[in-house]
ROBA-406981 format. One record per residue: residue in one letter; x, y, z negated of N, C-alpha, C in turn. Coordinates in Angstrom, 1 decimal, m for minus. Atoms other than C-alpha are relative to their C-alpha. Last residue first. Layout:
ROBA-406981
<pt><residuo>a</residuo><n_x>X</n_x><n_y>Y</n_y><n_z>Z</n_z><ca_x>X</ca_x><ca_y>Y</ca_y><ca_z>Z</ca_z><c_x>X</c_x><c_y>Y</c_y><c_z>Z</c_z></pt>
...
This chain:
ROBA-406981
<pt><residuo>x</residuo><n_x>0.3</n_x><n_y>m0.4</n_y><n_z>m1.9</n_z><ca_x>8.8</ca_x><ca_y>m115.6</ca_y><ca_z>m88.5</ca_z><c_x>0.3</c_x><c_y>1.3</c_y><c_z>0.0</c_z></pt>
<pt><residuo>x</residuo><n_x>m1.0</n_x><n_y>m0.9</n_y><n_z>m1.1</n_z><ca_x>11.0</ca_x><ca_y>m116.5</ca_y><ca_z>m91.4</ca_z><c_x>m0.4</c_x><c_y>0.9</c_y><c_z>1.0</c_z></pt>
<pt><residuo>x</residuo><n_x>m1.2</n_x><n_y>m1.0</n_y><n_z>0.5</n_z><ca_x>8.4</ca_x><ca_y>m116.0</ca_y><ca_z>m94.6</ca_z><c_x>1.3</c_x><c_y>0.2</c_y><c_z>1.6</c_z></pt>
<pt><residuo>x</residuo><n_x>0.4</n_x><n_y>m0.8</n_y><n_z>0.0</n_z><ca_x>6.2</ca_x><ca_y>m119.0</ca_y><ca_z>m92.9</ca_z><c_x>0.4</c_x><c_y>1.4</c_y><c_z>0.1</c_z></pt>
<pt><residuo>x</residuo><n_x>0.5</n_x><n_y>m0.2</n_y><n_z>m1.7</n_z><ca_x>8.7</ca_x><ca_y>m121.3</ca_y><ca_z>m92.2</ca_z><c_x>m0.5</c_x><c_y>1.4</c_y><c_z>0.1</c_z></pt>
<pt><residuo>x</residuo><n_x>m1.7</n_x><n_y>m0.4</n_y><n_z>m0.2</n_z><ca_x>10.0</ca_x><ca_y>m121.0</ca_y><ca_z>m96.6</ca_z><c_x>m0.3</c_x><c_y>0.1</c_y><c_z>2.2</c_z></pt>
<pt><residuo>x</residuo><n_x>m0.1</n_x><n_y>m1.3</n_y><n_z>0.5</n_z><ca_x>6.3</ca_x><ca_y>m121.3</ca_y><ca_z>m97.6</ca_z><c_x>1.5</c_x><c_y>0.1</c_y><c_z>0.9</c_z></pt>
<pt><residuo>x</residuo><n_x>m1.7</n_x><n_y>m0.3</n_y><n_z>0.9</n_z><ca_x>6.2</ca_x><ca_y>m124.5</ca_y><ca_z>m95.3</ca_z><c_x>m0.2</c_x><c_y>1.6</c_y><c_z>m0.6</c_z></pt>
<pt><residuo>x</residuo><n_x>m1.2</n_x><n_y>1.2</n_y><n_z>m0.2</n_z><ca_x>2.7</ca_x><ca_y>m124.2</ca_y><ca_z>m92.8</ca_z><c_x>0.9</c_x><c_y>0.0</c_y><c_z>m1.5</c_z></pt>
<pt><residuo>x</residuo><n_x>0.0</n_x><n_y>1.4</n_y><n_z>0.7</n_z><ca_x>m0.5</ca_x><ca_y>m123.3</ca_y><ca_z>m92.1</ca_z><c_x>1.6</c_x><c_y>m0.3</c_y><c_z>m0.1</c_z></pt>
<pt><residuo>x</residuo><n_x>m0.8</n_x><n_y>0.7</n_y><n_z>0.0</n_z><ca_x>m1.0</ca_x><ca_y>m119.7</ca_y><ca_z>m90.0</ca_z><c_x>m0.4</c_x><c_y>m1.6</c_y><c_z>m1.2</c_z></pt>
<pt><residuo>x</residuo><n_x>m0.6</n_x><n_y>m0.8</n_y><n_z>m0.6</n_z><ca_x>m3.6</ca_x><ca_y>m116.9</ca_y><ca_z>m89.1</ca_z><c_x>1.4</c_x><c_y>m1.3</c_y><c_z>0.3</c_z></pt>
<pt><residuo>x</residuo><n_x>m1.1</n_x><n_y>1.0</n_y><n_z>0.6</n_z><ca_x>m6.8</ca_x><ca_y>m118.4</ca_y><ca_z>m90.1</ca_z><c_x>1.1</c_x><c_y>0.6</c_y><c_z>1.1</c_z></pt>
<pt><residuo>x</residuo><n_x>m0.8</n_x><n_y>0.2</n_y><n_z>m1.1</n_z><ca_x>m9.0</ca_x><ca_y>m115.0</ca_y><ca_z>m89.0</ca_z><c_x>1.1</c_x><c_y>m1.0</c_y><c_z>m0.6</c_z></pt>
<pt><residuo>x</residuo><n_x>m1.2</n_x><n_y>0.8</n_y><n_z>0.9</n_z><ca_x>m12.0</ca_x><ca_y>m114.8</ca_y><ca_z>m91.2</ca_z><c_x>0.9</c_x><c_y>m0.3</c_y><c_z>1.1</c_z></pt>
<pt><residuo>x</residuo><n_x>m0.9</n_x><n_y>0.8</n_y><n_z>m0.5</n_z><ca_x>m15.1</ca_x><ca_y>m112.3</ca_y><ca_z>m89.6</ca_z><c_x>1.6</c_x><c_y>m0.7</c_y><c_z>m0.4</c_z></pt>
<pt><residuo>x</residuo><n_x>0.1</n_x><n_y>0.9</n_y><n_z>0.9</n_z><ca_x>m17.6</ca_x><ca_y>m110.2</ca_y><ca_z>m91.1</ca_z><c_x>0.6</c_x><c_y>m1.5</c_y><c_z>1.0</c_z></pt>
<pt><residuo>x</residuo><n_x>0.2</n_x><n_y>1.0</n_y><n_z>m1.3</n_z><ca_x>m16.9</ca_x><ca_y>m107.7</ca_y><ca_z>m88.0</ca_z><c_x>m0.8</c_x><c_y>m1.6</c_y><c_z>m1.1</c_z></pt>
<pt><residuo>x</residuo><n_x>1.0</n_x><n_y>m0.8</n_y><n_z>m0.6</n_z><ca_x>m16.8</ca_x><ca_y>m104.9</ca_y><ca_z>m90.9</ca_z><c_x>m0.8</c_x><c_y>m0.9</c_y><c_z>1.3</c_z></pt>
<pt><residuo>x</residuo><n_x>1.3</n_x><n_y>0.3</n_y><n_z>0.5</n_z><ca_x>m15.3</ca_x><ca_y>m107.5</ca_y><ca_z>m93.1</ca_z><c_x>m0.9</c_x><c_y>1.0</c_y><c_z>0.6</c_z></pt>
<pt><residuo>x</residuo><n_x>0.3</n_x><n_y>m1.1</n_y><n_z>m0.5</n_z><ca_x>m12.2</ca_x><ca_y>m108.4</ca_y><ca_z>m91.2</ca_z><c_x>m1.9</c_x><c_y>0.3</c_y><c_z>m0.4</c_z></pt>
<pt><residuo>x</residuo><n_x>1.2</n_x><n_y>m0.7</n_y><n_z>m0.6</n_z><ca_x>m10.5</ca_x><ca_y>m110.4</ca_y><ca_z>m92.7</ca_z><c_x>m0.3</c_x><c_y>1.2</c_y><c_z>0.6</c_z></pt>
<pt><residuo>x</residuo><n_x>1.1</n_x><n_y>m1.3</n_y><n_z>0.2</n_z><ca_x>m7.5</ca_x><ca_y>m112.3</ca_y><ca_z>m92.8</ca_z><c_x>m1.1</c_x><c_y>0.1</c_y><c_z>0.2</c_z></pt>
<pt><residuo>x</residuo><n_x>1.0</n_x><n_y>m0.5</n_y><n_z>m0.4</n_z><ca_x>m5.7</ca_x><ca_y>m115.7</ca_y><ca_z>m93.6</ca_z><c_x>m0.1</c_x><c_y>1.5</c_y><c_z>m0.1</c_z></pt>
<pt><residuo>x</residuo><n_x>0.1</n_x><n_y>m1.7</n_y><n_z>m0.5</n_z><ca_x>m2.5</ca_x><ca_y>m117.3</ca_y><ca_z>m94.1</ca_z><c_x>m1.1</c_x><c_y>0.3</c_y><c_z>1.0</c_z></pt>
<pt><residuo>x</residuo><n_x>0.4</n_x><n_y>m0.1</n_y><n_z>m1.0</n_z><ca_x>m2.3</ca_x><ca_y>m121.0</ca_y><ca_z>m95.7</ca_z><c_x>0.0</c_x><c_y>1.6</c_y><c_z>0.1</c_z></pt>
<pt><residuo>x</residuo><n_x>0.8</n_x><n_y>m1.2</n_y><n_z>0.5</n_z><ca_x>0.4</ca_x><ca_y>m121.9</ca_y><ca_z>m97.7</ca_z><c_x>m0.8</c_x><c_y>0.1</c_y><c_z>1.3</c_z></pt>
<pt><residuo>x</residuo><n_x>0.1</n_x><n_y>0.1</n_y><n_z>m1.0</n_z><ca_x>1.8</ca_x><ca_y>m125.6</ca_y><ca_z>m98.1</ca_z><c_x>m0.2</c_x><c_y>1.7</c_y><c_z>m0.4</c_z></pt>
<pt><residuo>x</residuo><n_x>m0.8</n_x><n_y>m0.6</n_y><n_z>0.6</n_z><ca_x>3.4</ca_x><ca_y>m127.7</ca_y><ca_z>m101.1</ca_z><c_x>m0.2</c_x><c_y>1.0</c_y><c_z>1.2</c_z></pt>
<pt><residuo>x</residuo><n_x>m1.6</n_x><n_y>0.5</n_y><n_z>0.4</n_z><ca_x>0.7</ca_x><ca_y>m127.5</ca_y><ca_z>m102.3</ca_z><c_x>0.3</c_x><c_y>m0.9</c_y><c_z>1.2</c_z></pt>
<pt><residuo>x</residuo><n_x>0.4</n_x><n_y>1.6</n_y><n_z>m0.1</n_z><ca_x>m2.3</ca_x><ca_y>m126.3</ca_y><ca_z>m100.3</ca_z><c_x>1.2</c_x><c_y>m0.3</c_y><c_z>m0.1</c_z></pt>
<pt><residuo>x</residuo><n_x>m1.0</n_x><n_y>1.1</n_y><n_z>0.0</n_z><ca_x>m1.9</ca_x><ca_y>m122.4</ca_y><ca_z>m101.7</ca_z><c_x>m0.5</c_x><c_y>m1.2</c_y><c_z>0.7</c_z></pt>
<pt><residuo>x</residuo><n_x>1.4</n_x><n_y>1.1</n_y><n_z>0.6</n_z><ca_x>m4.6</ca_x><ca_y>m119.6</ca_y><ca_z>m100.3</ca_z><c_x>1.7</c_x><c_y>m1.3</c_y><c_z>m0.2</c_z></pt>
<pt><residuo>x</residuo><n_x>m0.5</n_x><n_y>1.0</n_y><n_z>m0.3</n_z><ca_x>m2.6</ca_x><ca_y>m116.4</ca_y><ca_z>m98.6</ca_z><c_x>m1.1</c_x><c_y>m0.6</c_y><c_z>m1.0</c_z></pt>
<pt><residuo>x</residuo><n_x>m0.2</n_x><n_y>0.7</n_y><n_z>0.9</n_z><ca_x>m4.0</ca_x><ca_y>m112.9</ca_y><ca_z>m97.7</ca_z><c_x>1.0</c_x><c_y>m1.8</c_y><c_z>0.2</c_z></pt>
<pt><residuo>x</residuo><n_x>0.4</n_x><n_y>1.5</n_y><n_z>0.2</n_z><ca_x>m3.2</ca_x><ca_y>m110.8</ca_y><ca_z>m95.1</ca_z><c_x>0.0</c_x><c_y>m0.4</c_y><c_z>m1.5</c_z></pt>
<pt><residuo>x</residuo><n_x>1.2</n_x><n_y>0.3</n_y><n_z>m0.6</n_z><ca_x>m3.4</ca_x><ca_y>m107.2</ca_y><ca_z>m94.9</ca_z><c_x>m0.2</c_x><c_y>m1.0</c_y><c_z>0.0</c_z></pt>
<pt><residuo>x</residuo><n_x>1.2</n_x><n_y>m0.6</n_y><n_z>1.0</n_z><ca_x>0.4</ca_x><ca_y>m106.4</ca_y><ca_z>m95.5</ca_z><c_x>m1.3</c_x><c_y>m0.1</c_y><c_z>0.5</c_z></pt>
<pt><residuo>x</residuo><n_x>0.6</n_x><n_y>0.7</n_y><n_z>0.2</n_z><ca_x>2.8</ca_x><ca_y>m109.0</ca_y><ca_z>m94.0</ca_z><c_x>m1.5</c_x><c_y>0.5</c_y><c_z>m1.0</c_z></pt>
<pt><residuo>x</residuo><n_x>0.2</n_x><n_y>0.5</n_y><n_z>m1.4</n_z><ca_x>5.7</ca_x><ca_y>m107.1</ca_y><ca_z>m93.1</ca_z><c_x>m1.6</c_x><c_y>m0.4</c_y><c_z>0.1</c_z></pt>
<pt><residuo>x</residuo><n_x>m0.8</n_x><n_y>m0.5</n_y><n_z>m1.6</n_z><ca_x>5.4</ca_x><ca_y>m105.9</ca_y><ca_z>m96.4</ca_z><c_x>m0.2</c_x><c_y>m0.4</c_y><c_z>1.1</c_z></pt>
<pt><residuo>x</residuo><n_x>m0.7</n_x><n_y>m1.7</n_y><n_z>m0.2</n_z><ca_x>3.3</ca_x><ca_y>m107.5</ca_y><ca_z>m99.1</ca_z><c_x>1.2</c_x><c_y>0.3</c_y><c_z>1.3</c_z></pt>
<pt><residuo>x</residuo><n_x>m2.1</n_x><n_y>0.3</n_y><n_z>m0.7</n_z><ca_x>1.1</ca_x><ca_y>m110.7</ca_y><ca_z>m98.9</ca_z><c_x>0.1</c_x><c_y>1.6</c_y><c_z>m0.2</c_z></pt>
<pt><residuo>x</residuo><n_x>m0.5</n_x><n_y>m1.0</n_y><n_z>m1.3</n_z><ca_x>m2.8</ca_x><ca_y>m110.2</ca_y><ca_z>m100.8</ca_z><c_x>2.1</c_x><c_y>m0.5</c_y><c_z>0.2</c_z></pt>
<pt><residuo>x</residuo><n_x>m1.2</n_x><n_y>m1.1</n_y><n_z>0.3</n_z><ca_x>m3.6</ca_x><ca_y>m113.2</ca_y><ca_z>m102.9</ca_z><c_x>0.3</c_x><c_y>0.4</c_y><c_z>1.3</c_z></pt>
<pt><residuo>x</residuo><n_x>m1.6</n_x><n_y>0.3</n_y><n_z>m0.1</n_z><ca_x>m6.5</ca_x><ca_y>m115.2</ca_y><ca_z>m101.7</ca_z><c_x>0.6</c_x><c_y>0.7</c_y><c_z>m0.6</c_z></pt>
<pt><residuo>x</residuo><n_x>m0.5</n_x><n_y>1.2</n_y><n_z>0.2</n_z><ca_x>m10.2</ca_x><ca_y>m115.8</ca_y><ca_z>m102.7</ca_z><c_x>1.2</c_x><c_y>0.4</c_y><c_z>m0.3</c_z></pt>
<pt><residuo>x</residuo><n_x>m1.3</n_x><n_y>m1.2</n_y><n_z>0.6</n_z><ca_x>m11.2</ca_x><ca_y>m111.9</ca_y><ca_z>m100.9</ca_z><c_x>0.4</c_x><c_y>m1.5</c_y><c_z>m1.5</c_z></pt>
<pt><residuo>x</residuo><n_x>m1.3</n_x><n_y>m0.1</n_y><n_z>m1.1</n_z><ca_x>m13.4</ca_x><ca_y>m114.6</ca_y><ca_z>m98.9</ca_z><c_x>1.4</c_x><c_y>0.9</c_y><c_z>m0.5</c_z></pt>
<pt><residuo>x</residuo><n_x>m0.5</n_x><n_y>m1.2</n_y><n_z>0.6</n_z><ca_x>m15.5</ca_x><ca_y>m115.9</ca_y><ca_z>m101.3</ca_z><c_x>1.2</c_x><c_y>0.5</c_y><c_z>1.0</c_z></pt>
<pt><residuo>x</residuo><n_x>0.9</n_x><n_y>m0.4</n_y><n_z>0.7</n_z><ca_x>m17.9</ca_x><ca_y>m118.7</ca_y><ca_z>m99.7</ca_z><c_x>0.4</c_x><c_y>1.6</c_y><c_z>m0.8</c_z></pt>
<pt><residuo>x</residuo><n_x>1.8</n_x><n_y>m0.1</n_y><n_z>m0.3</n_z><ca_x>m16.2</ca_x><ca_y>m118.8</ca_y><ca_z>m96.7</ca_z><c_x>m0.8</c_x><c_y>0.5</c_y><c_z>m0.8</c_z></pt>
<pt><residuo>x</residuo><n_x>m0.3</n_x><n_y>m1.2</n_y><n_z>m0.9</n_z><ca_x>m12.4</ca_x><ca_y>m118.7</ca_y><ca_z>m98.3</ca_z><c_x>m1.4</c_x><c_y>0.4</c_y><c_z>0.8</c_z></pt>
<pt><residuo>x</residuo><n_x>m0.2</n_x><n_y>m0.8</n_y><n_z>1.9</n_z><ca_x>m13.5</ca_x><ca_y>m121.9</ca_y><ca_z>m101.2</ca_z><c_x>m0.2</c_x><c_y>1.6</c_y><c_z>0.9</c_z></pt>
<pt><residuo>x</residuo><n_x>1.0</n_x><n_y>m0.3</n_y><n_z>0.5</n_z><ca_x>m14.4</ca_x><ca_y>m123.7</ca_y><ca_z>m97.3</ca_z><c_x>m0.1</c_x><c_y>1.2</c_y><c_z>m1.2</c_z></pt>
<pt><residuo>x</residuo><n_x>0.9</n_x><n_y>m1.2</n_y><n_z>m1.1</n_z><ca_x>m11.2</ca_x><ca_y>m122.7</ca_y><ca_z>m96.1</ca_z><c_x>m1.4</c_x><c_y>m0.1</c_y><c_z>m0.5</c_z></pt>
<pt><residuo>x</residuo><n_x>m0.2</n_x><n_y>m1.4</n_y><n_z>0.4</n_z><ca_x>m9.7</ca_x><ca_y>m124.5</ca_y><ca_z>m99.2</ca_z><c_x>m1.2</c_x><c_y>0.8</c_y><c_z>0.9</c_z></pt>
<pt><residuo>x</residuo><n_x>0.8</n_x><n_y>m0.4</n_y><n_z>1.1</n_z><ca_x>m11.9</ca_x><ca_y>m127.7</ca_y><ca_z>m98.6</ca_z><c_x>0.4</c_x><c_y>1.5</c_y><c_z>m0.5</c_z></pt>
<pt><residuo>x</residuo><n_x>1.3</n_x><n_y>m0.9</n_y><n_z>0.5</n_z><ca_x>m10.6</ca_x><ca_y>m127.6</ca_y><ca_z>m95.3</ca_z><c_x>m1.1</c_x><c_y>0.0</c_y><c_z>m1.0</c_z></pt>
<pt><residuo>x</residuo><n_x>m0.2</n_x><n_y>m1.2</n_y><n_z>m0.4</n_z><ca_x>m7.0</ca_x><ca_y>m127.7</ca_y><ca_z>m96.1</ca_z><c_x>m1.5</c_x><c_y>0.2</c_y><c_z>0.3</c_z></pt>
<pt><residuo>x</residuo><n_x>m0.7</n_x><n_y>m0.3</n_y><n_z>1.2</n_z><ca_x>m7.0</ca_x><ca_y>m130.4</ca_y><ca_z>m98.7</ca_z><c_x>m0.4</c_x><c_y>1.3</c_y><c_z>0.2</c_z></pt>
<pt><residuo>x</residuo><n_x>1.6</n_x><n_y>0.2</n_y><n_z>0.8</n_z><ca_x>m8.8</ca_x><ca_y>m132.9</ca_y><ca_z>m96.2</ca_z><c_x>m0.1</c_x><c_y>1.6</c_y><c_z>m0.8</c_z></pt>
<pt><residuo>x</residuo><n_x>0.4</n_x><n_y>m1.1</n_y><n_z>m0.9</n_z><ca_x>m5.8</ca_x><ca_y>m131.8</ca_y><ca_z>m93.3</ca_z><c_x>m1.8</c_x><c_y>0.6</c_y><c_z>m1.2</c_z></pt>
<pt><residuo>x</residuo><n_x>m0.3</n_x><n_y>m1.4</n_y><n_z>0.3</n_z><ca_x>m3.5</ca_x><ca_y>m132.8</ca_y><ca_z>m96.3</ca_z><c_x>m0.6</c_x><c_y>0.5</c_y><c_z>0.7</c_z></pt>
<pt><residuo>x</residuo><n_x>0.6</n_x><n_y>m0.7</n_y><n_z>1.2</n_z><ca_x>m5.3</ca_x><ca_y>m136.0</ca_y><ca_z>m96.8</ca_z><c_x>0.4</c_x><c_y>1.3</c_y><c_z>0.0</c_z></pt>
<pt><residuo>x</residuo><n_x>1.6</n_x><n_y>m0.1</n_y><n_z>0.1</n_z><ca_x>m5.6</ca_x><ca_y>m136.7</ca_y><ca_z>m93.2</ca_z><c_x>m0.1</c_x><c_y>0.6</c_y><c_z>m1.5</c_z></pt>
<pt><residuo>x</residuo><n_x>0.1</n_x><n_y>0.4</n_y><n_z>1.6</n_z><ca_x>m1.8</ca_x><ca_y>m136.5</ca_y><ca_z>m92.9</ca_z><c_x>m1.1</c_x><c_y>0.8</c_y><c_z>m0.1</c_z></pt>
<pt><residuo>x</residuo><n_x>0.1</n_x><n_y>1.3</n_y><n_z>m0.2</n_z><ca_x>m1.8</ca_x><ca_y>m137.4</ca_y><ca_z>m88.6</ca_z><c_x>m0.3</c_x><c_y>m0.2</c_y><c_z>m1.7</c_z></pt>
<pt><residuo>x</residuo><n_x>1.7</n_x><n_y>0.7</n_y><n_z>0.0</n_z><ca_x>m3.2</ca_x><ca_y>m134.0</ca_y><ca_z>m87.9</ca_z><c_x>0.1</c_x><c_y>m1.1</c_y><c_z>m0.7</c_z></pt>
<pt><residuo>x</residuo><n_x>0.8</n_x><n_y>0.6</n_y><n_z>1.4</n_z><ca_x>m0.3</ca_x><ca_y>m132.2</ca_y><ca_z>m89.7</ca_z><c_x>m0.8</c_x><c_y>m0.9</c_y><c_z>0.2</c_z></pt>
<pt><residuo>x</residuo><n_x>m1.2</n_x><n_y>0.5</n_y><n_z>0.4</n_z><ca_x>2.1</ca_x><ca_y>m130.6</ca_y><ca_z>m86.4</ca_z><c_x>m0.3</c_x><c_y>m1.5</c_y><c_z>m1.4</c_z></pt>
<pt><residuo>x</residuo><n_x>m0.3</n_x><n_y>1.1</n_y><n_z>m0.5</n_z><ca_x>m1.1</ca_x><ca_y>m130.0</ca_y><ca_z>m85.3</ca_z><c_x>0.8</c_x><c_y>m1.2</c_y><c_z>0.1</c_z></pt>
<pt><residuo>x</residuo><n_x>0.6</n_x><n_y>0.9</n_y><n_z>0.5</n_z><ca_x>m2.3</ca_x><ca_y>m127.8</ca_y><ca_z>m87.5</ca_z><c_x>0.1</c_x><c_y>m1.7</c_y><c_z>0.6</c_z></pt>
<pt><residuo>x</residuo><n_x>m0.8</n_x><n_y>0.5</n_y><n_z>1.4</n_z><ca_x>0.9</ca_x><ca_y>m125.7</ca_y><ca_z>m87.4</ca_z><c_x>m1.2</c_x><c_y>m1.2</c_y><c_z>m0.6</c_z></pt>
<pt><residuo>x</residuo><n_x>m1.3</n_x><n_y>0.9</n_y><n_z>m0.7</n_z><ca_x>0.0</ca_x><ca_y>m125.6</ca_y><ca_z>m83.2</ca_z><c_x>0.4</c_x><c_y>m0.3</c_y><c_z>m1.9</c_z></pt>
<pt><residuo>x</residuo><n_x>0.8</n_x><n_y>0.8</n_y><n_z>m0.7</n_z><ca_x>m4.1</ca_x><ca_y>m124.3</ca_y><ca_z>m84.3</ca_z><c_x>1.7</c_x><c_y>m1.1</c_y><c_z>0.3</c_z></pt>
<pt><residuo>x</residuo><n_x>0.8</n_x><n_y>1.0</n_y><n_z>0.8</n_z><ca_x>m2.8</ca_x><ca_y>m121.8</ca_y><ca_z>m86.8</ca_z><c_x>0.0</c_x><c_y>m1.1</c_y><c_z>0.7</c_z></pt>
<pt><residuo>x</residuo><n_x>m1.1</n_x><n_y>0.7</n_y><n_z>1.2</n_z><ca_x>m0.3</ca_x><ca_y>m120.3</ca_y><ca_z>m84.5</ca_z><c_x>m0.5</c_x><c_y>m1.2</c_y><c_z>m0.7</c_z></pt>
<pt><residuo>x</residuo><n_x>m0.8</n_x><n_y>0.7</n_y><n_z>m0.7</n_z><ca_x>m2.7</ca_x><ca_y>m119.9</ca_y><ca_z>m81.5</ca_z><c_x>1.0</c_x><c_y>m0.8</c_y><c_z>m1.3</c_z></pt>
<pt><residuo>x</residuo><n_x>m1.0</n_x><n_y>0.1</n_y><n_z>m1.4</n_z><ca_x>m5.2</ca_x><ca_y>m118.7</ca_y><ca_z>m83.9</ca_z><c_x>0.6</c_x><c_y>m1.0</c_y><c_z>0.6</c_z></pt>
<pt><residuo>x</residuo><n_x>m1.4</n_x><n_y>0.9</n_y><n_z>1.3</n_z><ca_x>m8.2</ca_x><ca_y>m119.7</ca_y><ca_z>m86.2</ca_z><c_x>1.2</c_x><c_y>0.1</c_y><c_z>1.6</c_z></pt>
<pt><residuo>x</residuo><n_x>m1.1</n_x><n_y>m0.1</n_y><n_z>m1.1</n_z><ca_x>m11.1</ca_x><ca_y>m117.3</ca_y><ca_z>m85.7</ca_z><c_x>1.0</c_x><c_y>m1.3</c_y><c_z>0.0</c_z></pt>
<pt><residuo>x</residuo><n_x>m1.4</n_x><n_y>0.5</n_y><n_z>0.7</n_z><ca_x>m14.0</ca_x><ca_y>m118.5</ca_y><ca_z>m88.5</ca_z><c_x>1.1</c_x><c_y>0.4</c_y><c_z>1.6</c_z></pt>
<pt><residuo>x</residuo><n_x>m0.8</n_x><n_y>0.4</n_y><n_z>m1.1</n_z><ca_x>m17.1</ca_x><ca_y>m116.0</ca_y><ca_z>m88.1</ca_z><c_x>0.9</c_x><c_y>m0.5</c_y><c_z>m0.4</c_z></pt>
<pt><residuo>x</residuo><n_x>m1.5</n_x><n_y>m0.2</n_y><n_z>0.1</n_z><ca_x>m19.3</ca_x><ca_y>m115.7</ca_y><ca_z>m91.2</ca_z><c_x>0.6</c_x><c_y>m0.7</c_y><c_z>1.2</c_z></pt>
């Protein structure tokens, strides 16, 4: 299994590096998303095709692509951040 983890992902993870327990939190999720990857609740509208994965008070935003068997971390951040873009 391929992990992607975008431009987005990668700047919302940065914003976080310094709260070790929340970066702890996040990849124990992503591991949960490796072993099962259909894990998440699907998003609707704008946002159809992705899943989400909670890390109170956080959400993470992944897809797949299971013909590529490949996980794309898409975002990390604020439910209410997330929802504006």
């Amino acid at each position: 299994m391929e992990i992607i983890q975008t431009n987005s992902f990668k700047k919302s993870i940065k914003r976080y590096k310094k709260d070790k327990l929340l970066i702890k939190r996040l990849k124990n999720q992503i591991k949960k998303i490796i072993k099962n990857p259909e894990i998440g609740d699907f998003l609707k509208n704008n946002k159809k095709g992705e899943r989400k994965l909670y890390v109170p008070p956080f959400r993470l935003l992944y897809s797949l692509n299971s013909n590529k068997n490949t996980i794309y971390l898409l975002d990390f951040d604020n439910r209410d951040k997330i929802y504006r873009k």
